[in-house]
C-alpha positions in Angstrom: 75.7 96.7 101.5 77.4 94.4 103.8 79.9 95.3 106.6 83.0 93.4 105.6 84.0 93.2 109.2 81.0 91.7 111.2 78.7 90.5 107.6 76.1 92.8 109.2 73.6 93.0 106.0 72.3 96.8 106.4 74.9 99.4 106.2 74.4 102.9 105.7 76.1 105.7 104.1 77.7 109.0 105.5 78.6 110.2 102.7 78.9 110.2 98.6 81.2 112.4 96.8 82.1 111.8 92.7 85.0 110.8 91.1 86.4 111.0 88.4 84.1 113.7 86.1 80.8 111.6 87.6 82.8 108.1 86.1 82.5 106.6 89.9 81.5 107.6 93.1 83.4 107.1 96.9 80.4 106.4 99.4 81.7 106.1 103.1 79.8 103.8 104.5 79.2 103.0 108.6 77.7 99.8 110.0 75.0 100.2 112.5 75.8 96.9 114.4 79.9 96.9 115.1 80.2 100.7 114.4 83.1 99.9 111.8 83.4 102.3 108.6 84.4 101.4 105.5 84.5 102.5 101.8 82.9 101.5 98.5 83.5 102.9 94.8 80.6 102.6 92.2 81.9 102.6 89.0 80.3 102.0 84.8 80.8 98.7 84.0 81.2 98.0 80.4 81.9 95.5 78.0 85.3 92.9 78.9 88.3 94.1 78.5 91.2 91.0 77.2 94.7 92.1 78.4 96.8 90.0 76.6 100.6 89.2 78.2 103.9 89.0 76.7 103.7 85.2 76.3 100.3 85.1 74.3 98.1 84.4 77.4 94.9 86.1 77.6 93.3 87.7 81.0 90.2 89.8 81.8 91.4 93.3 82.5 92.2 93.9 86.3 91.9 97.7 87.4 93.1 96.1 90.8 96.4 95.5 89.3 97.1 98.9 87.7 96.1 100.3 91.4 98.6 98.1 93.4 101.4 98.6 91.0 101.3 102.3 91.2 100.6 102.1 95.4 104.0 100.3 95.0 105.5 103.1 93.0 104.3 105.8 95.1 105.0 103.8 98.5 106.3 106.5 101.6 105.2 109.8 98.5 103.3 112.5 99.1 100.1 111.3 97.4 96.8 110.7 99.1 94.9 107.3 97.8 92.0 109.3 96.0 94.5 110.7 94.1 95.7 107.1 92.8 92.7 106.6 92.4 92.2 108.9 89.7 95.0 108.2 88.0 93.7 104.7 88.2 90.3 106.1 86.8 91.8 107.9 84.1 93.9 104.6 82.6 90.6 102.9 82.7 89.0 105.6 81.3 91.4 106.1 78.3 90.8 102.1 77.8 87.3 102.5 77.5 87.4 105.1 75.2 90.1 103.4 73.0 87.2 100.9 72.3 89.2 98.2 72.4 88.1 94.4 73.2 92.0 93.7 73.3 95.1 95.7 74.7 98.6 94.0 75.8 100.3 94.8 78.9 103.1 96.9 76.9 99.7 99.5 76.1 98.7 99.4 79.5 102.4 100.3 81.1 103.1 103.0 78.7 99.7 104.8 79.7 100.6 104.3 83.2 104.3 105.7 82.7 102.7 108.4 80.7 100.5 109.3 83.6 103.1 108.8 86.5 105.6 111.1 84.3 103.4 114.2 85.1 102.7 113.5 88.8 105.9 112.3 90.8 109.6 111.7 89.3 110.4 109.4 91.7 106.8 107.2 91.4 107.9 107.0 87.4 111.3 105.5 88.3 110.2 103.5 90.2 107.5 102.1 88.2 109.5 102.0 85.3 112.4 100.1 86.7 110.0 97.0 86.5 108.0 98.0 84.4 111.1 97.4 81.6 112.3 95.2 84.0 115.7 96.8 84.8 119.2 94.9 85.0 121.4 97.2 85.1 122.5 100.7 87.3 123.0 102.5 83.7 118.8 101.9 83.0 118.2 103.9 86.2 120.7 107.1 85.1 118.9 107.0 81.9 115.7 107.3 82.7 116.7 109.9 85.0 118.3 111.5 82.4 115.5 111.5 80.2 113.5 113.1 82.8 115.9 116.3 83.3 115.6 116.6 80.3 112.1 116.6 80.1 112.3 118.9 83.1 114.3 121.8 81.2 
């Protein structure tokens, strides 16, 4: 593996640890020449995956995407990035197993707002406020809403 930082071309590992029920695995990695340590994620790669937009338009699936939305959501919350990460892992997962060549990005959202429901309130309002791309105060109290009573 190369060092991103110096393009040394011999890196080595400190250390490997699974994801995800074996579905990936986190290697920390440390480059011999500029000392710098970084991480890698080796994941199944399977067949393409066609997201397909609200307009029609057709795009290979992104699990880059999913992952920066929901860093967004839970921006200055008490999660650690491995965590994300397997919520990330699980989305993908569940798309996988769907066996789906196509999904649109309505499918996608609700299975991120399903799983951001049972980790962090605030991460789910958040999300969801662009998610359903929110215009109004009165979509904010009733997702709240929804979620109290959820909570109850």
């Amino acid at each position: 593996m190369k060092c991103p930082f110096c393009g040394y071309e011999d890196t080595r590992v400190l250390d490997s640890r699974e994801l995800s029920d074996g579905r990936a695995i986190r290697r920390r990695r440390e480059c011999p020449e500029c000392h710098a340590r970084f991480t890698t994620y080796e994941r199944y790669e399977t067949g393409p995956i066609t997201v397909v937009k609200k307009d029609g338009r057709r795009e290979r699936f992104d699990r880059r995407k999913i992952l920066n939305g929901l860093l967004k959501a839970f921006e200055k919350r008490p999660i650690t990035t491995d965590e994300i990460e397997k919520i990330v892992d699980n989305i993908v997962s569940n798309l996988q197993k769907s066996g789906s060549m196509e999904i649109s990005t309505a499918q996608i959202g609700k299975m991120v707002m399903e799983e951001l429901r049972k980790v962090d309130q605030v991460a789910y309002v958040r999300f969801a406020s662009v998610y359903k791309d929110f215009r109004e105060i009165d979509q904010f109290i009733e997702v709240i809403k929804e979620l109290r009573s959820d909570n109850k």
